[in-house]
N, C-alpha and C positions, 0 to 999 in steps of 0.2 A: 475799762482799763486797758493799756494797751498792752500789747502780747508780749513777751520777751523776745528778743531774734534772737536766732538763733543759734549755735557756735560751732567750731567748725567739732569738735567732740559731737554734739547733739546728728551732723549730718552722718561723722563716721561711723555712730553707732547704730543707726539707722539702716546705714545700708550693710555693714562688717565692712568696712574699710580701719585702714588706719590714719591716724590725725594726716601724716606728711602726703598721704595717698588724697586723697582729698585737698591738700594745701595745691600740690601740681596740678591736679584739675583745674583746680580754680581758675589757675592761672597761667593754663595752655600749653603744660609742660609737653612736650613732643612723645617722652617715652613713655605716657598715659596711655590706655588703651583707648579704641574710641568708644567703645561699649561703655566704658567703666568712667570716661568726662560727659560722656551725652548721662549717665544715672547721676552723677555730681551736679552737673547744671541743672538737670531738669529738677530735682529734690529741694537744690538750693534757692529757686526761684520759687516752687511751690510755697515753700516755708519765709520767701521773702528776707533770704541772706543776703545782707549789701558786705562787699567789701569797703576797707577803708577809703573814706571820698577823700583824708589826706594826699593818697599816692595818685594825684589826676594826670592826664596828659601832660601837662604844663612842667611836673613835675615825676620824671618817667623814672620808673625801682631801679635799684643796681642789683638785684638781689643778693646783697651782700649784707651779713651780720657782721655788727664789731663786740668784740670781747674783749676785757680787761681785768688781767687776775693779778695778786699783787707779790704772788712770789711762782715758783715756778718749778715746785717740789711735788711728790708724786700725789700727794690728795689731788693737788688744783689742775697736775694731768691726766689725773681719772676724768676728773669734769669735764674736762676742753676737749679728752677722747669720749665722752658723749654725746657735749654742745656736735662736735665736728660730725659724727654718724647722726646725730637727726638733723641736723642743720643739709645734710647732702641727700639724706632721703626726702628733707622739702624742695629741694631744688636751691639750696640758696650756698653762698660761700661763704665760710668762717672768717672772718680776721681777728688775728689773738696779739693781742701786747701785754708787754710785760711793766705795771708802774712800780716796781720794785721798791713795793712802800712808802713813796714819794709822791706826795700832796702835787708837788707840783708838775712832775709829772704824770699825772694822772688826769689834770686839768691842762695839759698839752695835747696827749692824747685823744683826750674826748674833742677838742678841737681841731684836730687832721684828721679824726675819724667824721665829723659832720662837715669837713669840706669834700670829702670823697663819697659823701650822701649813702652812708649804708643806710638801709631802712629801719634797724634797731640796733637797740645796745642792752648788752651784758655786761653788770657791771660789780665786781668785789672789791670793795671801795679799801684804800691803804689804812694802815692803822692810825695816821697823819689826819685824816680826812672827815673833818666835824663840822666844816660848811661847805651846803649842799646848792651852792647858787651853780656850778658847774652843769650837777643833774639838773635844776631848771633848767639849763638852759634847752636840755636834750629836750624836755619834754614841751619846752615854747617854743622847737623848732619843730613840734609834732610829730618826733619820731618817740615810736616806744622805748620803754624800758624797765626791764627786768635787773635786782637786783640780786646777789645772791651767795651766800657762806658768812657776811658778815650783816646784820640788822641796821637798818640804817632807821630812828626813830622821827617820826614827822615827817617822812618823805613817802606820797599817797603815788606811791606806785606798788605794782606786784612784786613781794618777797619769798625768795624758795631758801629757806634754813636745812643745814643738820641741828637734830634736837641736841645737842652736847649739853642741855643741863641732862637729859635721858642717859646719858653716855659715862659723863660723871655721878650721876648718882649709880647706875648700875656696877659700872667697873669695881666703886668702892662698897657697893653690898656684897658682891662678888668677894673680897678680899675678906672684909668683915665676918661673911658666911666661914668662909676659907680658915678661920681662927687670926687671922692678921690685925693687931691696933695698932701698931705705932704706924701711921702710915703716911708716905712724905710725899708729896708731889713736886715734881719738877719739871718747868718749861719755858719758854722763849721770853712769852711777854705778860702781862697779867688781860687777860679777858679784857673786853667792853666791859664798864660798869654799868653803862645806862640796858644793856639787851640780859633777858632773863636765862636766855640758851648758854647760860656758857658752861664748861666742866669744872669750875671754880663752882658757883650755887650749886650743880648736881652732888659736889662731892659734900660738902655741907649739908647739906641735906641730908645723906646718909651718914656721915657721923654724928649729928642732930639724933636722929632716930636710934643710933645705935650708944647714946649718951658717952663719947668722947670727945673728951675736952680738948686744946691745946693746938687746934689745925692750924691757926695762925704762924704756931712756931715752927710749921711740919712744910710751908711752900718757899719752895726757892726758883728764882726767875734767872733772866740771861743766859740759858742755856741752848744753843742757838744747833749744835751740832753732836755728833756722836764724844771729840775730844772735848768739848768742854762736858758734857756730862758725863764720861770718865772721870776726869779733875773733880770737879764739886761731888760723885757720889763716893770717890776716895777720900775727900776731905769728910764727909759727913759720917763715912762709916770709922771715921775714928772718934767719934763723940762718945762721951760717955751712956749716953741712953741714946744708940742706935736706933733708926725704924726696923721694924719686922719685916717691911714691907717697902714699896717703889709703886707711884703709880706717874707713869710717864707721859707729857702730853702728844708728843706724838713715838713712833716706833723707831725711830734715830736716836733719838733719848734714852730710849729704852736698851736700846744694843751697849749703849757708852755704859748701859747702869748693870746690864749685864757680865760686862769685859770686867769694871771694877770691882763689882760682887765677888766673880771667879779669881782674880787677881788675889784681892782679899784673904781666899780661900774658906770664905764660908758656902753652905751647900745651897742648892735652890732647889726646888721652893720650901726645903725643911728649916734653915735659918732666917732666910730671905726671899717673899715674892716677888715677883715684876709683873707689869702687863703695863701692856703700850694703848696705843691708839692710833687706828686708822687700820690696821691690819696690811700692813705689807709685805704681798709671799715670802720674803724673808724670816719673813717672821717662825717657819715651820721649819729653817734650815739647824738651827742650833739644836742644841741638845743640853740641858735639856730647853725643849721647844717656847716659845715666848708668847705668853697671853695677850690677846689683844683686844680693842675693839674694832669690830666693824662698820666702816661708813659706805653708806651707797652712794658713792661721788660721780661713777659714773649715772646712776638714775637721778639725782641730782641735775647733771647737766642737759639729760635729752628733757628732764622736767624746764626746766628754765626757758629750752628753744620752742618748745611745744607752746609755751606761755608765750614768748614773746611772737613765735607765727600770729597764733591766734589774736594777740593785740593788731598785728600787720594787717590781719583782714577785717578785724573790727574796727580799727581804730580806738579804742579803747588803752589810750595813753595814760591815765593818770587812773587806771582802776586800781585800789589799794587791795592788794591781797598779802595773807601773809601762808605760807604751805611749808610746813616741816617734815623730813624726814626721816624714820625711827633708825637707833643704831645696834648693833646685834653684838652678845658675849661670843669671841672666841676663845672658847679656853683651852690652856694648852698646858703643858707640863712644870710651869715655871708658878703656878698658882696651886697645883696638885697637891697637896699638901698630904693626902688621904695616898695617893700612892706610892709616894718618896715614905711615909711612915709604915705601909703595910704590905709594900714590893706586889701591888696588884695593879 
């Protein structure tokens, strides 16, 4: 049977390097030590490492990565400020555009990005974007690709997710814990229905478990900014069976639900909870403070570049993987429910 080769993780851990330290070896980067590319080469040959025979003479690297996020708000610049720091500890240069939710362009892009021959692509596909002949084309021109924040189903390439079904079922046991049912959620667009990660199933799920009925009647969408989620949590909290509760899809959402709440003049979190998502340091400026969750957007993006090197030097274009990661309770004063009741 023949052996596995290698990867470029298997040589770093070998010697204690790091993945990117090892990517510049490879590939002759000058500010390498020579002690430190003559233990790379030498290791990588004993083990019978080939890099990719895509990138031949014929066809010489730019070392340049292309990236494509589909909006341009502080999650997707967590990511791009990690793609951009591991993408420069492997020697290579970032290019970021923006398809601003647009199918079409997004399929313009990927084509001035493959005439300017970067060696891969990154790619979080618009919410437009349900045929994938585009990303063939990336991968019939043998450049990699990683894709990554939205699931793209039947396309056998590497995927790097946040778990947001994790995210939403936790926030809402969180609340649930907390004494909170009536509990409404509000945000931009409705999830993917075909990908299982989203904060729509996780919140289901925990009201499932926690036998409350009626979530259907508790989500309201089009909320795109902090004023419209003023607007709609004003209009909501004049219903006659108000929620208890707010769970916000991202922390923009969350500020407009907080302004309304206060406005309102009901108290938080003894009338009314909030907690957001994504955790943005703002989050800790109010008072009282705004619960959030935490995404690792920047580990996220150095995961993604680390995947797509490693396809660079393998060639290993069309390897389907899919790799989630976990998202963490920030709780903060506006879910407190035990301290606003007993001033501890």
């Amino acid at each position: 049977m023949k052996a596995k080769a290698p990867t470029l993780k298997d040589i770093a851990q070998e010697l204690g390097l790091s993945i990117s330290t090892v990517s510049r070896a490879l590939r002759g980067m000058p500010e390498i030590n020579p002690d430190t590319r003559e233990a790379v080469l030498a290791l990588s040959k004993n083990k019978a490492y080939k890099q990719n025979a895509n990138h031949s003479s014929s066809v010489p690297k730019s070392n340049l990565l292309g990236a494509i996020i589909p909006c341009n708000d502080y999650y997707f610049s967590q990511i791009i400020e990690g793609m951009d720091h591991a993408a420069l500890d492997s020697g290579y240069t970032l290019i970021v555009s923006n398809s601003g939710e647009s199918f079409g362009r997004e399929v313009s892009i990927i084509q001035r990005l493959l005439q300017v021959n970067v060696d891969g692509f990154l790619i979080s596909k618009t919410n437009e974007t349900y045929n994938y002949d585009h990303f063939n084309r990336i991968i019939s021109a043998n450049k990699p690709l990683v894709m990554f924040d939205r699931e793209c189903k039947d396309l056998e390439v590497p995927q790097m997710l946040i778990d947001n079904y994790e995210g939403g079922y936790l926030a809402t046991k969180h609340l649930i814990e907390k004494g909170y049912r009536k509990i409404c959620f509000l945000g931009d667009k409705p999830s993917d229905s075909l990908s299982k990660f989203t904060k729509e199933n996780g919140i289901f799920e925990a009201l499932v478990e926690a036998k409350i009925e009626n979530y259907e009647k508790q989500k309201f969408y089009g909320i795109h900014n902090i004023e419209k989620a003023f607007e709609k949590t004003t209009e909501i909290l004049r219903m006659n069976d108000r929620p208890d509760a707010f769970f916000a899809a991202n922390d923009q959402i969350a500020i407009g639900v907080y302004r309304a709440i206060e406005e309102a003049g009901y108290n938080i979190p003894k009338d009314i909870g909030i907690i957001g998502y994504y955790d943005e340091p703002v989050m800790n400026s109010f008072s009282p403070s705004l619960s959030s969750m935490f995404v690792p957007a920047y580990d996220l993006g150095k995961a993604a570049i680390n995947c797509l090197i490693s396809q660079i030097h393998l060639g290993q274009t069309t390897k389907a993987t899919l790799q989630t990661l976990k998202v963490q309770l920030s709780q903060r004063e506006s879910t407190n429910q035990t301290k606003r009741f007993f001033g501890i």
